[in-house]
C-alpha positions in Angstrom: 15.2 -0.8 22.0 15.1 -0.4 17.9 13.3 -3.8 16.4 16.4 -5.5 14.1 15.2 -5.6 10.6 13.4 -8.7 9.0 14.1 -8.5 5.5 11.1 -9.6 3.1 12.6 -12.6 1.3 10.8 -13.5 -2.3 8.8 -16.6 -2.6 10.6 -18.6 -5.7 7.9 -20.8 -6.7 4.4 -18.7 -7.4 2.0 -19.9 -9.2 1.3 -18.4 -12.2 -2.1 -17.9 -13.6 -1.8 -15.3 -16.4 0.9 -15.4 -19.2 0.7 -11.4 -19.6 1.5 -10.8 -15.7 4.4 -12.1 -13.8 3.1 -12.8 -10.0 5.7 -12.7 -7.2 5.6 -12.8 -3.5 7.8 -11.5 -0.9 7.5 -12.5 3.1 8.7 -12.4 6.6 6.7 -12.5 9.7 5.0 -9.7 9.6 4.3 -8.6 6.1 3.3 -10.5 3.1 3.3 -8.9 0.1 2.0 -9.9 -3.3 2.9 -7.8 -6.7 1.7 -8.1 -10.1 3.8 -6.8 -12.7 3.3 -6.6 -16.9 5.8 -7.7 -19.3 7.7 -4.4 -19.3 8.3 -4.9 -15.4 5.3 -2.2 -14.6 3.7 -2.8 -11.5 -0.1 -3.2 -12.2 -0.8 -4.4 -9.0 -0.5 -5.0 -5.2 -1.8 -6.6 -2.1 0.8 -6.0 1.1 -0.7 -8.1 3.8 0.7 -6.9 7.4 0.6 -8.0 10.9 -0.3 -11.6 9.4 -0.1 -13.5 12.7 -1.9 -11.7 14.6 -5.0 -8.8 13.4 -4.2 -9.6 9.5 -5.5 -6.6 7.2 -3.8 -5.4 3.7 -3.6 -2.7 1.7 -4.3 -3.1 -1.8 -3.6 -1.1 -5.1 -4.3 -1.9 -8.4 -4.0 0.1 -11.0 -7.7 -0.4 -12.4 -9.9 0.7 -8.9 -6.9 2.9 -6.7 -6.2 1.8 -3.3 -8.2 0.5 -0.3 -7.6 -1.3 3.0 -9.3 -4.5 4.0 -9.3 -6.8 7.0 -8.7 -10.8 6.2 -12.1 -12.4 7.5 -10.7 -16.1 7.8 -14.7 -17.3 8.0 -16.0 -19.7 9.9 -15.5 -23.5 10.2 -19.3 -24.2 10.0 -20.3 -28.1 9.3 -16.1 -28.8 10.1 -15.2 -27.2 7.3 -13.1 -24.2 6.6 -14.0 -21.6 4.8 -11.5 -19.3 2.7 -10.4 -16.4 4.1 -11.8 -13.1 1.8 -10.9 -9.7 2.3 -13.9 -7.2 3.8 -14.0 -3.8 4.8 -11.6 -3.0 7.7 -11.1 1.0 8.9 -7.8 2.8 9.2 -4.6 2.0 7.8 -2.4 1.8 10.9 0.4 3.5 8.8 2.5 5.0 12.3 3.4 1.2 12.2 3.3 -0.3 9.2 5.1 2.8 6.6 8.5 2.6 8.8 8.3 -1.3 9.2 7.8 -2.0 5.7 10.7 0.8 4.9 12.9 -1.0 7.1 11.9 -4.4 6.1 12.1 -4.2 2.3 15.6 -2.4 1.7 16.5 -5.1 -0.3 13.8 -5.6 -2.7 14.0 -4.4 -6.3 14.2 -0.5 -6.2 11.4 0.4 -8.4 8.9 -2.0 -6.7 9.9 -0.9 -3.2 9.5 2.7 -4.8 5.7 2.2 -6.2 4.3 0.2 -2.7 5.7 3.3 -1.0 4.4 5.7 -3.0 0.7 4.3 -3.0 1.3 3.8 0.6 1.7 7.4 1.0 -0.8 8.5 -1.8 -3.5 6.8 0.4 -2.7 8.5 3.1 -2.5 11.9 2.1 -6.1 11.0 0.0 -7.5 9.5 3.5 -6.5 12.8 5.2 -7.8 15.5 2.1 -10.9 13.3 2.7 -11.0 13.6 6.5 -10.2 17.2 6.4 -13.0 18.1 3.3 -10.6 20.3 1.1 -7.5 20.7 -1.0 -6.9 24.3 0.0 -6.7 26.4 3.3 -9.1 28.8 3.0 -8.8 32.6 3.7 -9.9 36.2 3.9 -10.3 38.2 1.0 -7.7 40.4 2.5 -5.2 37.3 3.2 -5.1 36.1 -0.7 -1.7 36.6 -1.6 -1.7 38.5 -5.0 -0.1 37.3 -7.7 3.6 38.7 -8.6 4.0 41.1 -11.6 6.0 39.5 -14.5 9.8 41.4 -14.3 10.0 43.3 -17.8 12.2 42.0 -20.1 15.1 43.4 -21.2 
């Protein structure tokens, strides 16, 4: 049985800390995603939170450091109080779950932001696998090198 959609619904009252970025959040059950944009609309960052409820971890780009995944490490509540929940280190992006979710859940967010998260989703991937795999190119014989074609003559 297909999962019905859950369609990420934007927060309308975000705090807002910086006058040169415009902060907005978007949410359902499962994802949580935060964006930063400039004052052209350019996304200059973005932290999508997923699986909240249950094994939190995000995926965050920005565009000063790239993209990374974290895990959400709620800390402790040592002495009775609680402590606030930071982002550490956290493996693999479970992207066979979260990439077809989050394309399902965010139809009807603005275009061009669904359009960047997606991309840097996908960039992150393909940089996690060029890194697991240890090269850009398929290597070959001598003999399989393809050779280069000859420019037609010009008329």
């Amino acid at each position: 049985m297909k999962e019905r959609p859950d369609p990420l619904r934007e927060v309308s009252i975000v705090e807002q800390r910086d006058p040169a970025l415009r902060r907005r959040w978007f949410e359902n059950d499962y994802f949580d995603l935060f964006t930063w944009q400039d004052a052209a609309g350019v996304m200059v960052r973005f932290e999508l939170y997923y699986d909240v409820e249950l094994n939190e971890r995000a995926l965050v780009w920005s565009r000063s450091v790239g993209t990374y995944h974290d895990g959400v490490d709620r800390g402790d509540t040592a002495g009775g109080y609680p402590q606030a929940p930071i982002l550490v280190a956290d493996g693999k992006f479970d992207s066979g779950t979260v990439v077809p979710r989050f394309e399902r859940d965010s139809a009807d967010l603005p275009p061009g932001l669904r359009d960047v998260v997606l991309e840097k989703m996908r960039a992150h991937l393909l940089a996690r696998y060029r890194l697991k795999v240890g090269r850009d190119r398929v290597r070959r014989e001598p003999w399989q090198k393809r050779r280069k074609a000859k420019a037609a003559p010009e008329n």
